[in-house]
N, C-alpha and C positions, 0 to 999 in steps of 0.2 A: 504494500500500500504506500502509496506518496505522501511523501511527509507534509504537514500543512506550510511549512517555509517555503518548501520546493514547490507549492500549487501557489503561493502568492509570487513567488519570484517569477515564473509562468507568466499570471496573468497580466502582470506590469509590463513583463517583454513584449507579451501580446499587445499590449494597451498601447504601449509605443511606436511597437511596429505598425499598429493600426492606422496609427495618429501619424505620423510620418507618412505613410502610404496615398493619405487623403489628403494631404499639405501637398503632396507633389503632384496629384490628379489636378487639384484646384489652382495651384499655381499653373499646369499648363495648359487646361481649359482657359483661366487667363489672359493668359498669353496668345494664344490660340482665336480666346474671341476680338481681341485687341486687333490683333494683324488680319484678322480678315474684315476688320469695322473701316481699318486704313488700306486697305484691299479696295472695298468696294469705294471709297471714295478719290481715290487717286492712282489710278490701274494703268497711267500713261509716264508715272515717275518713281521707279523704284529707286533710285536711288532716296530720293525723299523721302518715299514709304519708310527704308530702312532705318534713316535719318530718326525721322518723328516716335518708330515704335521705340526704339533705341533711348532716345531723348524722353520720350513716356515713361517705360518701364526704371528708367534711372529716377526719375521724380518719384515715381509710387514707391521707389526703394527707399529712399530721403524720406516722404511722406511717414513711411513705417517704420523705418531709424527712429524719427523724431516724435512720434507719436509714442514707440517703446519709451523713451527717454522722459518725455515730460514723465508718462506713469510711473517710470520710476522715482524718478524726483517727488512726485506726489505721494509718493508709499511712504517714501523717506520723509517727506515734512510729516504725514499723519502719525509715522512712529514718533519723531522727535515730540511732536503737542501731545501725544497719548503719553509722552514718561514726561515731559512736562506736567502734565495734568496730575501723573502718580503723585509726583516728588512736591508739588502745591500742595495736595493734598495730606499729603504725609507732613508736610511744612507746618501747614496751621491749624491739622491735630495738636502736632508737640506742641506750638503756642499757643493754643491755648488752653492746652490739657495741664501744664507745668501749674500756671495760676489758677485753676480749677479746685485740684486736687491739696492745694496749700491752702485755698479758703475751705474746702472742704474739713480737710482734717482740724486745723484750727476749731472752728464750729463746733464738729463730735466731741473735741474733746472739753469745749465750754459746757455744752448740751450734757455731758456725762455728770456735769458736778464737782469732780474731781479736785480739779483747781481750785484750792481756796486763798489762795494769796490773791490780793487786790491786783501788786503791781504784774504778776504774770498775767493775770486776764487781761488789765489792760494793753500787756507788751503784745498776745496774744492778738487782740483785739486790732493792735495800730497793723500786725502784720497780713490780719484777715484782709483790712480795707487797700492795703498796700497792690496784694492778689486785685481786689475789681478793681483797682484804678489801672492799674496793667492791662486785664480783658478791656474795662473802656477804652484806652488807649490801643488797642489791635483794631474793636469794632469800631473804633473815629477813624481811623486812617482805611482802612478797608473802606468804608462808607465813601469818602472822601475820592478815593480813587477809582472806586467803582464810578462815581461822579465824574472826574474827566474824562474819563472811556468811554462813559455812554453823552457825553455836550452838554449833561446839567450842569455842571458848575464851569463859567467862564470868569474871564481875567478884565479886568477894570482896568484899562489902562489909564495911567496920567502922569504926568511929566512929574519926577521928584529927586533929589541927590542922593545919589549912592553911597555916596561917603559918610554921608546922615545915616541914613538905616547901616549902616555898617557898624557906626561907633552905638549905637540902638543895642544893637546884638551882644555889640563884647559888653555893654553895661550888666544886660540879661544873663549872660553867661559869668560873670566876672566871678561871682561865688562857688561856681562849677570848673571854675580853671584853676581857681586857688586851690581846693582842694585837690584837684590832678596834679597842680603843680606843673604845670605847662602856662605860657604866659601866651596871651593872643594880642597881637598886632598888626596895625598895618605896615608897610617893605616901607613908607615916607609921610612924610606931613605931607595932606593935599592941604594947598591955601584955596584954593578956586572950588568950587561944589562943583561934581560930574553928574549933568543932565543927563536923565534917561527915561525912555515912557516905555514903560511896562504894569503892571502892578505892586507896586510898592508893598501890600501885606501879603502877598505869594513868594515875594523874592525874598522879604524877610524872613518867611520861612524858609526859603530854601538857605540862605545864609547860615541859619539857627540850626537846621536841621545838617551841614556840611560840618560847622562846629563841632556841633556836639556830638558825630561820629569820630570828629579827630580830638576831642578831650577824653572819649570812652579809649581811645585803641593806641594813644600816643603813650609817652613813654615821661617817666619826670623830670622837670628840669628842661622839657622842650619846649617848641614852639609853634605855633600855627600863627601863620602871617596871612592876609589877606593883601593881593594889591590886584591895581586896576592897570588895562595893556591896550593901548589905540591898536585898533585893526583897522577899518576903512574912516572913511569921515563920518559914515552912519553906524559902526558900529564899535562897543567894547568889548575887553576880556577881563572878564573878575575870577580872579584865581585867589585860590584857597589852599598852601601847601603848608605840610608839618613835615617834622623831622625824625615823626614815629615809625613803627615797624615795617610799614611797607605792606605791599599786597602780592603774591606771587601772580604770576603771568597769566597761569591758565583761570585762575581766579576773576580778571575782568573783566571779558564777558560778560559775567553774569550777575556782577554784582549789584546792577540796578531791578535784579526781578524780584519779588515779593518774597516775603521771611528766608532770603541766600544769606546763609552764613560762609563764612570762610571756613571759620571752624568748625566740624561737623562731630567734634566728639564728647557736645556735652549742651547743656540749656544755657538761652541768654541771661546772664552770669551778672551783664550789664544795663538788663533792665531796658524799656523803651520798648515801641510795640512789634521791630525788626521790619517796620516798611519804610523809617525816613529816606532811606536812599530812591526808593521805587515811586515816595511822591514827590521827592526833589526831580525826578526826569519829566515825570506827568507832568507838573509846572513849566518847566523849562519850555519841551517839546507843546502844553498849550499858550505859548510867547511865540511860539514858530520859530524860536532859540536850539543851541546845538550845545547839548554838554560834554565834556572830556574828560577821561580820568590817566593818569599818568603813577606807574608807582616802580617802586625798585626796592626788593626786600631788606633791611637791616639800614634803608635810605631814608624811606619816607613816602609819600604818595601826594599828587595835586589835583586836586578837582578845579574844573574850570567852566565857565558859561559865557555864552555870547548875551549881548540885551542890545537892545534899539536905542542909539542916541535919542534925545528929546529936540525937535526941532527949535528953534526961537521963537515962532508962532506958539505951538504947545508949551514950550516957557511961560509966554505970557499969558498964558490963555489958565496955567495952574496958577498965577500969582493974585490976579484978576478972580478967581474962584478962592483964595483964601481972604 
């Protein structure tokens, strides 16, 4: 009796040879009706017949090259968004299962009784609220960016100085740099204000939001400078470089997609909801602006954005509205 391997191994040969057999019928039936379509219309110039079927049959080869190729290309974009979609997913489970389970157990163990010391309930208690300001802070930014992807939330432009909202930022941060012990400045004194029209409370967050990933990841005793770079007469560059750890190579790509960490072998350690980077692009790219990231491990790293000078007109036209 034939072994069940050797009857599938069988019918696959078969399968093939079948499938083969029918590919070469129908290719020369093809071919076949082709040359006599150009037969009966031009039976006084073979040479041209031969020409045209020639010139045919090379197009419908190209046609099906290029047809193979996009599908593949397509298979490969659907794999790539299908382990995207995993790894999202997988993403902001951990985020916000980490804060979940820390308000959780807190609570059982208030709920038990057990605790009867005041100041542990209370330490108890500051760290429950600690967990939902964290979840609130994933479900604001997710909300937020779900907002620029789909054109609900748009950008206000008006003419205002950068170098204002910049020194804005380091006032806001100035408590959060001491303690890093990293110092934030700008590369010079601007005496002159630099006009720009964009949205002024979006860039500010983008500013805040480039900060305080380089106050989280920098190193002590360093530094995060901000300056500003003429690129055309209608446009600037505000760069944002520290002297911290740096980011390896194959790492950015991807560091503006939603909860990417660098480090994969543990929970955010540092706190924040792990989309500032992902709505700092959202912002930029709803400005119709290009953002940059540059880094060198054990160097440092530089975020950069383009913004829209503010004309003279829209100068006056913001000074006239205050």
């Amino acid at each position: 009796m034939l072994s069940g391997s050797f009857i599938g191994f069988f019918l696959v040969f078969q399968y093939l040879f079948i499938f083969l057999l029918v590919y070469y019928r129908v290719e020369k039936f093809v071919q076949k009706k082709v040359t006599q379509i150009y037969t009966d219309l031009a039976p006084s110039d073979q040479t041209t017949k031969s020409q045209i079927i020639k010139t045919d049959m090379e197009a419908l080869s190209k046609s099906l090259k290029k047809f193979a190729s996009d599908r593949k290309l397509e298979i490969e974009l659907l794999k790539d968004q299908e382990n995207y979609r995993k790894e999202f997913i997988g993403n902001i489970s951990h985020e916000l299962k980490t804060p979940l389970f820390t308000i959780q157990g807190y609570i059982l163990t208030l709920l038990e009784g057990t605790v009867k010391d005041k100041k542990t309930r209370q330490k108890y208690l500051k760290r429950t609220s600690k967990g939902v300001d964290r979840l609130i802070y994933i479900i604001r930014d997710l909300d937020l960016i779900t907002q620029f992807e789909s054109g609900v939330k748009t950008i206000d432009r008006k003419a205002f100085d950068i170098i204002s909202i910049i020194n804005t930022v380091f006032e806001l941060l100035e408590i959060q740099a001491v303690k890093s012990k990293i110092s934030l400045e700008l590369d010079r004194e601007y005496k002159q204000p630099i006009w720009v029209f964009a949205d002024a409370q979006r860039i500010s967050q983008v500013l805040t939001n480039l900060l305080t990933n380089s106050l989280k990841y920098g190193v002590e005793h360093g530094t995060t400078e901000v300056s500003i770079k003429n690129l055309t007469e209608d446009k600037i560059l505000v760069r944002v470089t520290d002297n911290g750890e740096g980011i390896e190579k194959d790492h950015l790509p991807r560091l503006f997609e939603r909860f990417y960490r660098v480090d994969k072998s543990g929970s955010r350690a540092q706190g924040g909801s792990g989309l500032g980077l992902a709505i700092v692009k959202h912002i930029i790219e709803a400005h119709q602006e290009k953002i940059f990231i540059e880094s060198t491990p054990g160097v440092g790293s530089e975020f950069s954005f383009t913004l829209q000078r503010a004309t003279q007109k829209q100068i006056e036209a913001q000074e006239i509205e205050r």
